[in-house]
VOTOR-339248 format. One record per atom (N, C-alpha, C): x, y, z. Coordinates in steps of 0.1 Angstrom, whole numbers, plus 5000, padded with zeros to 4 digits. Atoms other than C-alpha are relative to their C-alpha. Layout:
XYZ ...
END
This chain:
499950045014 832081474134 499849864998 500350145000 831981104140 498450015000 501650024997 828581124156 499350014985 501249965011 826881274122 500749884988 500250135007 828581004103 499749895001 500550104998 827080724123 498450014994 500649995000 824280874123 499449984982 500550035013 824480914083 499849844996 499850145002 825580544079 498249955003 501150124994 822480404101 498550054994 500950025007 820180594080 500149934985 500450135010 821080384049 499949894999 500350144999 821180094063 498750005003 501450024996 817780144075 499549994987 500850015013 816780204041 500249924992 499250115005 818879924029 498749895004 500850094989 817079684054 498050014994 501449965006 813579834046 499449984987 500150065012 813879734010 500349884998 499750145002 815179434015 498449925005 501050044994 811979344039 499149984990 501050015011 809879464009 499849944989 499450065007 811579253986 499449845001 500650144993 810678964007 498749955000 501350024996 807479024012 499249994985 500349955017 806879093975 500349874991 499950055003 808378813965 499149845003 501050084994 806678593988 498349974995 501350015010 803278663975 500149974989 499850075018 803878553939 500449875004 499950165002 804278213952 498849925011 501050024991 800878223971 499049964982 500750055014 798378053946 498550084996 500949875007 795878263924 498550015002 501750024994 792378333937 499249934988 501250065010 789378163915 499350145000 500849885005 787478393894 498749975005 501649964996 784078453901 499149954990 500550055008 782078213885 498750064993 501749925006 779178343859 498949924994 501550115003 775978183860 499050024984 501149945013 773878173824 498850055008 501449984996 770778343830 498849884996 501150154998 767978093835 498650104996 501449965007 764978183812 499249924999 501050144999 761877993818 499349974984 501049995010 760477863787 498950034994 501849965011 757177963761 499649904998 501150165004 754677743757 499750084983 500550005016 754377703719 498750074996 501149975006 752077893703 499149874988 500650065007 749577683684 499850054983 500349925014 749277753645 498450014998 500949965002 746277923636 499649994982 500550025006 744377893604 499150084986 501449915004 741878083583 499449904991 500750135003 738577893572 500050134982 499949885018 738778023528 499149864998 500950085014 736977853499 501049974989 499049975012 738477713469 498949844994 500550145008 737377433438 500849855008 499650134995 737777093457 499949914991 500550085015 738676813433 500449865005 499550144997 739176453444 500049924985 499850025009 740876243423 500749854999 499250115001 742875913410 500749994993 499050005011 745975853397 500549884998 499650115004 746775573376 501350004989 499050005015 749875483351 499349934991 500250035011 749075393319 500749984990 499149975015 750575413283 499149984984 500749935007 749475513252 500149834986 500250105008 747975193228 498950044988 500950025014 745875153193 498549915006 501350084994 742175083200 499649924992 499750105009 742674893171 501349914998 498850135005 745174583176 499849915009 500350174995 745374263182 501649895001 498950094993 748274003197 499549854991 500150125009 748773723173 500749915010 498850144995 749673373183 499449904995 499750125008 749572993175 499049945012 500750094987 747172753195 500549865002 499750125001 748872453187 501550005013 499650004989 751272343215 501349935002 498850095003 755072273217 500749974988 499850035013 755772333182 501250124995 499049915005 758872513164 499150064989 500449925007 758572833149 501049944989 499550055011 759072753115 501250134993 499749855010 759473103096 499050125008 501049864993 758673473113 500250074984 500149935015 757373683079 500350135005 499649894998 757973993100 500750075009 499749974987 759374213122 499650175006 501049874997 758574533141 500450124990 499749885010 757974833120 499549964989 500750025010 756674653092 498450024997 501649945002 753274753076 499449874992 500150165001 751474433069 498350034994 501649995001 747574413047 499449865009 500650094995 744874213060 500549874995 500050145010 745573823051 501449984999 498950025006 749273883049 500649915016 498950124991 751673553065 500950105010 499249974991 752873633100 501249895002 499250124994 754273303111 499549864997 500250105003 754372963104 500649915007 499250074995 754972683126 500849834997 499150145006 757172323116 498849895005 500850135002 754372083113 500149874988 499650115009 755771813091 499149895003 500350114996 755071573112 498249975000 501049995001 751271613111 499650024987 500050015018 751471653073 500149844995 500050135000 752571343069 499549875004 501050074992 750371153092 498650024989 500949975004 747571313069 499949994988 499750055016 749371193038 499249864999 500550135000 748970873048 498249925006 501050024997 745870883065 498650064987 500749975017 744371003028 500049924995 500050115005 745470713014 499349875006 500950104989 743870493040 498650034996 501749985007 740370653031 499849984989 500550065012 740870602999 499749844994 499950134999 740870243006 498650005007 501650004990 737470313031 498950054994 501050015012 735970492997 499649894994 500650135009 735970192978 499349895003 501250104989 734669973006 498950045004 501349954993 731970223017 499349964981 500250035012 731170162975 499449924999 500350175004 730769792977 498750005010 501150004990 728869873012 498350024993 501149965007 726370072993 499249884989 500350095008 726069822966 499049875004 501050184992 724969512990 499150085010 501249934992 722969743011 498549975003 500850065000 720169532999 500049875009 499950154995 721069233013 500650035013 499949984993 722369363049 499550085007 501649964993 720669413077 500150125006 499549855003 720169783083 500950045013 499250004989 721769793121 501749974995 498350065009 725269643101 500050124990 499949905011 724569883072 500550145006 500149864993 724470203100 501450005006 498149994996 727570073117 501050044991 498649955007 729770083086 499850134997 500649865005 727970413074 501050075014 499150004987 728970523113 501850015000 497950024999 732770393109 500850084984 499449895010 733070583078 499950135000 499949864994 732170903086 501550055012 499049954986 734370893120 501550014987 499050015009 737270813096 500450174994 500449855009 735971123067 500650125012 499649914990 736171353103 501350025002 498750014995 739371243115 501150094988 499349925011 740671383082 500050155002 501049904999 738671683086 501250105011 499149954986 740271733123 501050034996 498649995000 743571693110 500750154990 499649925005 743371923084 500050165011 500349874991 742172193108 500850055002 498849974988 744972133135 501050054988 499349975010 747372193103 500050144997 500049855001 746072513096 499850115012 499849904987 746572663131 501450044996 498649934996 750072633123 500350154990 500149895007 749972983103 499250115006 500549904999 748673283113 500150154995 500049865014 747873623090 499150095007 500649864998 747273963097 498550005000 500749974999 743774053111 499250064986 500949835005 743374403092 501750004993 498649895005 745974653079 500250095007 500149874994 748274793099 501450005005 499050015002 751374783112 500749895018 500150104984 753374513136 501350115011 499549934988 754274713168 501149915010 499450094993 755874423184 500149884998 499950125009 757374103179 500949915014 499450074988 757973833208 500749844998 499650084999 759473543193 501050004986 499050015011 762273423167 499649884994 499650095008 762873153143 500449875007 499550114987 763172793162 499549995011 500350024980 761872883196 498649884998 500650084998 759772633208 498450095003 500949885001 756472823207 498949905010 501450084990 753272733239 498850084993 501550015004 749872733227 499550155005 500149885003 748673093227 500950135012 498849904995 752273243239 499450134988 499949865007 752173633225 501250004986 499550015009 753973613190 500350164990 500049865004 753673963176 498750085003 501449904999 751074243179 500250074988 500749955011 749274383150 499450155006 500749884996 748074783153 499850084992 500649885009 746375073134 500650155010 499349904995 748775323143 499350185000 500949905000 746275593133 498850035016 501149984985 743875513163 501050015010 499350004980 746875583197 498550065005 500749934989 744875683227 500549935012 499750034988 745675693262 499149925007 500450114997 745075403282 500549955015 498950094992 745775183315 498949925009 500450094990 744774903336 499650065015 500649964988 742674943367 500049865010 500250084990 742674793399 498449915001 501250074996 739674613417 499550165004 500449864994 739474973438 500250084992 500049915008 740275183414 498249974990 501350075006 736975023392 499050055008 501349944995 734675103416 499950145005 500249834997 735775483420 500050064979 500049935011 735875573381 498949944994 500950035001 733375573359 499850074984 500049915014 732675683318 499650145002 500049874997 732576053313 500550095011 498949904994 734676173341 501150074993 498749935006 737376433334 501049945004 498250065000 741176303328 500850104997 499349945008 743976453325 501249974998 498650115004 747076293306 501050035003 498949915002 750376383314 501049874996 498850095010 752876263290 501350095002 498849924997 756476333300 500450094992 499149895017 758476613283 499050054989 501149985010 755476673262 498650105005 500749894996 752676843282 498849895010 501150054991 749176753301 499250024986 500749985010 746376693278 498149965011 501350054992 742576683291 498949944991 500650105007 740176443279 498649925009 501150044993 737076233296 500549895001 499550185001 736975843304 498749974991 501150085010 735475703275 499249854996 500950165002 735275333278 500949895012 499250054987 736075123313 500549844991 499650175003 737774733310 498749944997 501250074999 735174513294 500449835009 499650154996 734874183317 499849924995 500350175008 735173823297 499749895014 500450184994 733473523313 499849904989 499850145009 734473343284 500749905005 499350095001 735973003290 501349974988 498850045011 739172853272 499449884989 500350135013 737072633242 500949964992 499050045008 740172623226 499650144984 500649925006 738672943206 500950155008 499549904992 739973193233 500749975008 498750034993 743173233249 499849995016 500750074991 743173093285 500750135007 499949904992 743373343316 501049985006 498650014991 746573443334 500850034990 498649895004 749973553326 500249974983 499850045018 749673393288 498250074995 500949925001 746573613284 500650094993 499449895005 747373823255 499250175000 501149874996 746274203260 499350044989 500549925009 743774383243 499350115002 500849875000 741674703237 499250015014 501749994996 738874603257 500449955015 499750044989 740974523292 500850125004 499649904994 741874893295 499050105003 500849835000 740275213305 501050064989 499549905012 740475443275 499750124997 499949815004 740775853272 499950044990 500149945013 739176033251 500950144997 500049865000 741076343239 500150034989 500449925012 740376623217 501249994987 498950015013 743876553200 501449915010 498750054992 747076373209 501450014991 498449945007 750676473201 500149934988 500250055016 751176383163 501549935002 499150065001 753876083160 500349945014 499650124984 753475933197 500349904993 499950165003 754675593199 499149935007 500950114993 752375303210 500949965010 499750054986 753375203245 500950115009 498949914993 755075543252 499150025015 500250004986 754375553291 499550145004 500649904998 752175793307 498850005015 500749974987 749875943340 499050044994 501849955004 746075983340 499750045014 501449984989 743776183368 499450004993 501550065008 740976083363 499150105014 500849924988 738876373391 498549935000 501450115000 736076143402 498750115012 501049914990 734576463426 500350114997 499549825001 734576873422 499150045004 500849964989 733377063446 500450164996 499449855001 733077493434 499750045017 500249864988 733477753464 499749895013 499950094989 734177463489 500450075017 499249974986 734677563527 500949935008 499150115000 737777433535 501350065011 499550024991 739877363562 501449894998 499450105003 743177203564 499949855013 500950124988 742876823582 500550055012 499650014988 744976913608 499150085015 501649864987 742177143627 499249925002 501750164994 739876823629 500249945010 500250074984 739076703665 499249914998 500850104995 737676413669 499949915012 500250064983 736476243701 498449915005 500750125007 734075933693 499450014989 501050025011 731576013674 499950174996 499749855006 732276393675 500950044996 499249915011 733776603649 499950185006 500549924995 734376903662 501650134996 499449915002 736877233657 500450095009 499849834992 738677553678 499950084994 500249885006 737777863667 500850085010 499549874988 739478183679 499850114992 500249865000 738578503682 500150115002 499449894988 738078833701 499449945012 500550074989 736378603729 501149925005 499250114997 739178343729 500149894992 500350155006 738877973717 499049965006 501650044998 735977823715 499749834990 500350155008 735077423708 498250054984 501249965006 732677433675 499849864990 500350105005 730877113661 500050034981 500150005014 731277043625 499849884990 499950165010 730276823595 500450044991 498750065010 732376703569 499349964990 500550055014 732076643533 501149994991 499050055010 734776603504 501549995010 498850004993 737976533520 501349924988 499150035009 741476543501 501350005009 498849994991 745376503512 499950165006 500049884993 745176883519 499050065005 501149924997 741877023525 498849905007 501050094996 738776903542 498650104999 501249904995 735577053535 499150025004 501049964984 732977193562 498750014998 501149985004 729477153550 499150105008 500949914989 728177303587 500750025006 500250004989 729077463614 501550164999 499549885004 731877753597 500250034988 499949925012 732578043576 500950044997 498349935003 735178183553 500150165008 499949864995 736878413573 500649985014 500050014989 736678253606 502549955000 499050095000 739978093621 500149845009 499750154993 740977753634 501449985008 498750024992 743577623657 500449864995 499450115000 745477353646 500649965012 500050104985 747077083668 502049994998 
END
């Protein structure tokens, strides 16, 4: 009876023992450190060689062209001013917006001082009448060299008068024509320079579009080309070039205003557009774009630039096909920002390789 309960005993301790071992062992490992994962490689794709863009050779109207600003002026007006030099504005008779006839007082400058000089210088000749009088009278008796001098010193005198009145009547200036003043550059008082810009005179009936040309622009346009106007907010209008800048090689005689920035504008220092109508109630100087197409080319074979090879003196193209690519010589004729076109060497249809 003992025996079978040793025997029971020492099987639970065995099994006691044998859990405990596994306990140990079990625990032990959780303080062993955690394997590394398995690192994953991106896949390694070898690159594509770019495809080249391809092309197709078409036709289309080719138009070369120039674009100028402008703004819209009267082919009839004219820039008043004073030639006299350093002088206060006396009285301005107008201002803009007024409708003015031919002959009618713009401005008048404070010339007193030359009034009065010419008061007195009247009374002085009338003292060189009565002596030229007496001259005449003894004329017999003096010898004719003495007779010619005073004759001589009386005249210069008579002139000087003459002169004075002149310069007198610069200070005033009156409307051309009839029409109305568009612009007005000076006030009452200012000290006014010898043909500064003072108002502009215009026939508001004649606008037409208008604008100044370069040196290079001049030698690409030309009368009767087509234009086409575009006035903001309002539309495009098409028209021809009717009349280029006329060039003056006049001098300054004191007759015509001197060159440079006191150069007042006129008609005949713009290019001017003809069109079949222009918006009813424009304003004079409303701001505006002209093409002016100085080339047109119908059913053009045309290529964009970027397919042009060049390699000294050759011009030359890839074509592709069902054979492949293929070098193909070519000449050139109208060339624009986008197009270039192919006088020889392809047809619409073909393709090209760009670069």
């Amino acid at each position: 009876m003992s025996m079978k309960w040793w025997t029971g005993s020492l099987s639970k301790q065995s099994i006691i023992a044998a859990l405990s071992v596994s306990l140990v062992f079990a625990g032990g490992c959780s303080l062993l450190p955690d394997e590394k994962a398995e690192e994953v490689l991106p896949e390694i794709v070898p690159p594509q060689i770019s495809k080249k863009p391809e092309y197709e050779v078409t036709t289309k109207t080719l138009e070369t062209k120039v674009q100028v600003i402008g703004k819209v002026i009267s082919t009839q007006e004219e820039t008043l001013y004073f030639t006299l030099e350093n002088k206060h504005l006396k009285e301005l008779y107008v201002k803009t917006g007024d409708t003015v006839q031919a002959g009618d007082l713009i401005g008048e400058l404070d010339v007193e001082d030359l009034k009065k000089t010419l008061r007195n210088e009247r009374l002085a000749f009338k003292r060189e009448e009565n002596a030229m009088k007496e001259t005449l009278r003894m004329r017999d008796e003096m010898e004719p060299l003495e007779f010619e001098e005073k004759q001589i010193a009386f005249e210069e005198k008579r002139q000087k008068l003459v002169d004075m009145e002149e310069e007198i009547a610069k200070a005033t200036i009156v409307a051309p024509y009839s029409g109305t003043i568009v612009s007005v550059s000076a006030q009452k008082g200012d000290v006014i320079k010898a043909y500064a810009p003072i108002a502009i005179v215009a026939d508001t009936a004649l606008m037409t579009p208008a604008a100044k040309l370069t040196k290079t622009e001049l030698e690409k346009i030309a009368p009767g080309m087509e234009a086409v106007v575009t006035i903001s907010s309002v539309g495009n209008f098409k028209g021809t070039v009717k009349q280029m800048p006329v060039k003056t090689t006049e001098g300054n005689n004191g007759n015509n205003p001197p060159q440079g920035e006191n150069k007042p504008e006129r008609p005949e220092d713009f290019m001017i557009v003809d069109l079949p109508e222009l918006p009813k109630d424009i304003a004079r100087g409303t701001p505006i774009s002209i093409n002016i197409i100085t080339k047109r080319t119908e059913n053009a074979v045309v290529i964009p630039p970027s397919t042009l090879r060049n390699i000294g003196s050759r011009t030359y193209v890839q074509v592709i096909d069902n054979e492949g690519k293929r070098e193909v010589d070519v000449e050139v004729g109208q060339q624009t920002a986008t197009d270039i076109e192919i006088l020889q060497g392809l047809k619409p249809g073909q393709k090209v390789v760009g670069r």
